[in-house]
C-alpha positions as CSV (number, residue, x, y, z in Angstrom):
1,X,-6.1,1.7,-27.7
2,X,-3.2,-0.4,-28.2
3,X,-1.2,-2.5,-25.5
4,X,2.3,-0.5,-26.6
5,X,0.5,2.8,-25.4
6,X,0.0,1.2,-21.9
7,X,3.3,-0.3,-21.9
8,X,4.9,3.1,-22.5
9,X,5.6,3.9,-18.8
10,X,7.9,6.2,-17.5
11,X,9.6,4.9,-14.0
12,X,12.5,7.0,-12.3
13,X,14.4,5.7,-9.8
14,X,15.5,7.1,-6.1
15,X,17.6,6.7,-3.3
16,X,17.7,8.3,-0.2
17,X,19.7,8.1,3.1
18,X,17.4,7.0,6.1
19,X,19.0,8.0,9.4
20,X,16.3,5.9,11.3
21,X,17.2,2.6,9.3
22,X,21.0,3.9,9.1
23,X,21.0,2.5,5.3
24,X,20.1,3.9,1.6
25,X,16.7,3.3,0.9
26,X,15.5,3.3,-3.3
27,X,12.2,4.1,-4.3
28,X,10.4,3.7,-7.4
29,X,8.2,6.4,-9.4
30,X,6.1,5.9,-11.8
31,X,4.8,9.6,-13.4
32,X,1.4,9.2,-15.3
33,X,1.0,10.0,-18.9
34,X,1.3,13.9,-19.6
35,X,3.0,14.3,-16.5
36,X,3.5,17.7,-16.2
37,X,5.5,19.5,-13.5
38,X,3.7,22.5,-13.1
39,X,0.3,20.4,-12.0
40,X,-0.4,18.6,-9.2
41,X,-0.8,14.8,-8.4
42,X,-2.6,12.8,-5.9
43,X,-0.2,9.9,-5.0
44,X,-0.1,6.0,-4.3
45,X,2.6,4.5,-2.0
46,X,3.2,1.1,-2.0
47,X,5.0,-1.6,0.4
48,X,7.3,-3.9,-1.3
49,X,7.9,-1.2,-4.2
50,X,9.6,-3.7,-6.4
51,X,7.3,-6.6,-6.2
52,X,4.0,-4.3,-7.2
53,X,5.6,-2.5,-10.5
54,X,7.5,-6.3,-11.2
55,X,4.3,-8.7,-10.5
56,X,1.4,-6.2,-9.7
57,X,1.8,-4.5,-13.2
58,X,0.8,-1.5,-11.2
59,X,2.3,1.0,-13.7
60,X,0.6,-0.9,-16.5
61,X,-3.1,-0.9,-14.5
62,X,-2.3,2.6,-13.6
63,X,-1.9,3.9,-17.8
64,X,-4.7,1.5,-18.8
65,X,-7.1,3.3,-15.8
66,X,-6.0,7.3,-16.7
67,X,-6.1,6.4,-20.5
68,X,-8.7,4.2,-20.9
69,X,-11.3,5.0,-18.0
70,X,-10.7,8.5,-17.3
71,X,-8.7,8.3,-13.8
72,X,-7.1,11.5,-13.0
73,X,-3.5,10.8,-13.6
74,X,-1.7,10.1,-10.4
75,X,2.2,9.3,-9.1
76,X,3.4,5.6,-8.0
77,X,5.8,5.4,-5.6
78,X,7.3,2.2,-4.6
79,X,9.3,1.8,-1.6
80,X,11.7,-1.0,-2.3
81,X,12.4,-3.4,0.5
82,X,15.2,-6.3,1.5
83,X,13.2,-9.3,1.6
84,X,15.7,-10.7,4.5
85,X,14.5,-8.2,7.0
86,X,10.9,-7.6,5.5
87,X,9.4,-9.2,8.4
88,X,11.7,-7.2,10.8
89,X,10.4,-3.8,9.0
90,X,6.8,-4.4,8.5
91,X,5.3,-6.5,11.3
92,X,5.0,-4.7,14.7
93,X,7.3,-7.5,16.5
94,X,10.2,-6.7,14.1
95,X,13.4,-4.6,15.5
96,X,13.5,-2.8,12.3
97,X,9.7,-1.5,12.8
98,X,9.7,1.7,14.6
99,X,12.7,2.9,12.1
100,X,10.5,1.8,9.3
101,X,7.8,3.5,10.4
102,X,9.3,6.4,10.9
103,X,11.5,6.9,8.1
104,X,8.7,6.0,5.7
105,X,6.8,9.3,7.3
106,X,9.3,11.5,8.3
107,X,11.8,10.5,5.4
108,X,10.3,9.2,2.4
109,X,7.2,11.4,2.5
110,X,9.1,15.0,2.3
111,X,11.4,13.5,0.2
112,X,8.7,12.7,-2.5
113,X,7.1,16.2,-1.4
114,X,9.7,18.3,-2.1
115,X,10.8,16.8,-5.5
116,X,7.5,16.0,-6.9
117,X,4.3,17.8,-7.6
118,X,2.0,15.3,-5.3
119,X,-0.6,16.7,-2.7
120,X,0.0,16.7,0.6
121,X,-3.3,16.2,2.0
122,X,-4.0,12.8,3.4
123,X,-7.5,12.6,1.4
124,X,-5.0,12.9,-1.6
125,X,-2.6,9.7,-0.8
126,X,-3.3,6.3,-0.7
127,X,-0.8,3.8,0.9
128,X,-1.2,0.1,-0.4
129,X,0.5,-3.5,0.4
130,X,-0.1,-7.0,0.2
131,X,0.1,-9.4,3.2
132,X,2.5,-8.0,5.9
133,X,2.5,-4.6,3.5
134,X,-1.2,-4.1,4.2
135,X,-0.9,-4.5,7.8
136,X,2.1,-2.2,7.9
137,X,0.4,0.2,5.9
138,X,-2.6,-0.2,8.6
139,X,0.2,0.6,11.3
140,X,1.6,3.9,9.7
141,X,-2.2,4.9,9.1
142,X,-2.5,4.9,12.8
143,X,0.0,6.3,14.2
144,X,0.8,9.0,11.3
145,X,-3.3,9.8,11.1
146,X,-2.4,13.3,10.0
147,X,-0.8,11.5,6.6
148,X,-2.8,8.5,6.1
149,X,-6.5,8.0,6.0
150,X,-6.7,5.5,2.8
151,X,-5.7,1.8,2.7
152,X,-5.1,-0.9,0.1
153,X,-4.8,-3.6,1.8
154,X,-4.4,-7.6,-0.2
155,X,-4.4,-10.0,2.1
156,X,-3.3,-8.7,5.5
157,X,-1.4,-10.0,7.8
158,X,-3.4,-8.9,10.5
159,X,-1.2,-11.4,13.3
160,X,-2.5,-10.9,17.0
161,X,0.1,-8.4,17.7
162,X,-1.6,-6.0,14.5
163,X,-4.6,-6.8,16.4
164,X,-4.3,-6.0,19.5
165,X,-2.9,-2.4,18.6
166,X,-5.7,-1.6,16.4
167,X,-7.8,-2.7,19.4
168,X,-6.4,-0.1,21.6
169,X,-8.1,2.7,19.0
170,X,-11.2,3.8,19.8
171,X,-12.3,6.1,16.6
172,X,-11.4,5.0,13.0
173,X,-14.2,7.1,11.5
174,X,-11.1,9.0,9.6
175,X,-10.2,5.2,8.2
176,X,-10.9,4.8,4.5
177,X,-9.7,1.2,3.6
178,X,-9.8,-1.3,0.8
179,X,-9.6,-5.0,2.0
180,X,-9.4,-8.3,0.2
181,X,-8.6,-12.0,0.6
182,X,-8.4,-14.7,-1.1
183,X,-10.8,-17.8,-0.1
184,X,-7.7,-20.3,-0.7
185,X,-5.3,-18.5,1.9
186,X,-6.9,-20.3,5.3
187,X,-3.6,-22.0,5.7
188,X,-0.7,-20.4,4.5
189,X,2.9,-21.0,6.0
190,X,5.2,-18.1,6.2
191,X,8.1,-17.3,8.0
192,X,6.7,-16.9,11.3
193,X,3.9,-19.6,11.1
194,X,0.8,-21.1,9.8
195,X,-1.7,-18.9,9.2
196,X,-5.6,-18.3,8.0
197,X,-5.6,-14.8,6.7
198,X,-9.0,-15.5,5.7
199,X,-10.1,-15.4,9.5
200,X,-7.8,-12.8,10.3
201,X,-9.2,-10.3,7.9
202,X,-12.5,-11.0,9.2
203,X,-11.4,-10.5,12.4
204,X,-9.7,-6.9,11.5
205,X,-12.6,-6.2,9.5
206,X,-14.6,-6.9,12.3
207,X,-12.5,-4.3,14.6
208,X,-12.1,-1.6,12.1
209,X,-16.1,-1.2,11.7
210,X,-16.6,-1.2,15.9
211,X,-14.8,1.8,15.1
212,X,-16.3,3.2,12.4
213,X,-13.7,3.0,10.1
214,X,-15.1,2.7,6.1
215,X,-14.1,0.0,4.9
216,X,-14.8,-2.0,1.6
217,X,-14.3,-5.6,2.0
218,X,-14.1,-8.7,-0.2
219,X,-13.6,-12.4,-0.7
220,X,-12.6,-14.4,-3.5
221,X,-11.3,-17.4,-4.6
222,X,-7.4,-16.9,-4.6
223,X,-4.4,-17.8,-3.3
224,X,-1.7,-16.0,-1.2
225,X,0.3,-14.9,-4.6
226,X,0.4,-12.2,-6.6
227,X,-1.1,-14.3,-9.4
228,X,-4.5,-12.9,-7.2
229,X,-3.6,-9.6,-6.2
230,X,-2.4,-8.3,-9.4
231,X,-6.2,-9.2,-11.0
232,X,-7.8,-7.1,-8.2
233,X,-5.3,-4.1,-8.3
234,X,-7.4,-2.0,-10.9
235,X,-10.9,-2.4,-8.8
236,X,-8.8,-1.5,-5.8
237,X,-7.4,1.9,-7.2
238,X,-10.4,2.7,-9.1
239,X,-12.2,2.6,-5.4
240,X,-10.1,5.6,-4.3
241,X,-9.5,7.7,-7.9
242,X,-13.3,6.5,-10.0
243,X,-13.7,9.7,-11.6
């Protein structure tokens, strides 16, 4: 196998209108080698779209796992985001986080339905995002359960509002998610705060297993950086699509 066959990728753009965010919104698809329209796909959705094909190497990881280790090919979608109002979209205090929610579900998803060949049931999409993307994706699991069952989450941002609402379930035995954290992260700064994401993915961990959710969980040394995240992509997706 040679490194030009994995780098041979083929990534379409899209952009669609939201009416909830009142603003275009472009995704990015990756289709897997021998893409073929007249099959059908299962299908990953990430958080901060641009950021996972640019520093996850997710459509790289993604040729080297079908070509190399016998993954059923699947689609990449990456839903691009404005890093200005990233924290108003994604964390459940934002004003932008209801629209987000909904447009991701009730906008993106159909979108993608109707002009790709991806499966539509929930065992057959995985939604993934680091930091305030995993949580998100956590957030959109819950209250879109009839989409979303299975998780990647990097690094969480599991804040006390996250928390809370995931306290509030009472059965996650539907939940299928993928968690890591890196050992380094117990005091990272972002824009609202210092935080220890390494207690605050125990604590989630802690809340998704009272309620039976399955959930694969993992430490490591890292940092809060995509230097970390874009190591443990590959054992992440092959968790949901091992053949």
């Amino acid at each position: 196998m040679t490194d030009a066959r994995l780098l041979k990728r083929t990534i379409v753009k899209e952009e669609i209108r939201s009416s909830h965010l009142k603003e275009n919104r472009t995704l990015r698809i990756y289709l897997p080698p021998g893409y073929n329209e007249i099959l059908s796909y299962p299908v990953v959705y990430c958080q901060d779209g641009e950021e996972f094909f640019n520093f996850g190497r997710i459509a790289t990881w993604a040729n080297q796992l079908i070509l190399e280790e016998g993954v059923e090919p699947f689609i990449i979608v990456g839903v691009e985001v404005d890093t200005k109002v990233r924290t108003e979209e994604y964390a459940p205090f934002g004003n932008r986080f209801d629209a987000y929610l909904a447009c991701f579900a009730e906008e993106i998803i159909p979108f993608i339905e109707n002009k790709y060949p991806v499966r539509r049931d929930p065992s057959d999409r995985v939604l993934a995002g680091d930091s305030l993307g995993g949580s998100v994706s956590v957030h959109l699991a819950l209250r879109y359960p009839e989409l979303f069952t299975r998780i990647i989450c990097m690094s969480g941002a599991f804040y006390d509002q996250s928390q809370h609402i995931i306290a509030l379930e009472t059965d996650l035995s539907w939940l299928n998610i993928f968690m890591i954290v890196g050992l380094q992260e117990d005091n990272f700064t972002t824009d609202t705060g210092v935080y220890n994401f390494v207690e605050l993915n125990r604590s989630a961990k802690k809340l998704f297993e009272e309620r039976d959710a399955k959930v694969h969980y993992e430490e490591k040394d890292g940092r809060h950086l995509w230097g970390f995240w874009q190591k443990e992509l590959p054992a992440a997706l092959m968790y949901f699509f091992q053949p």
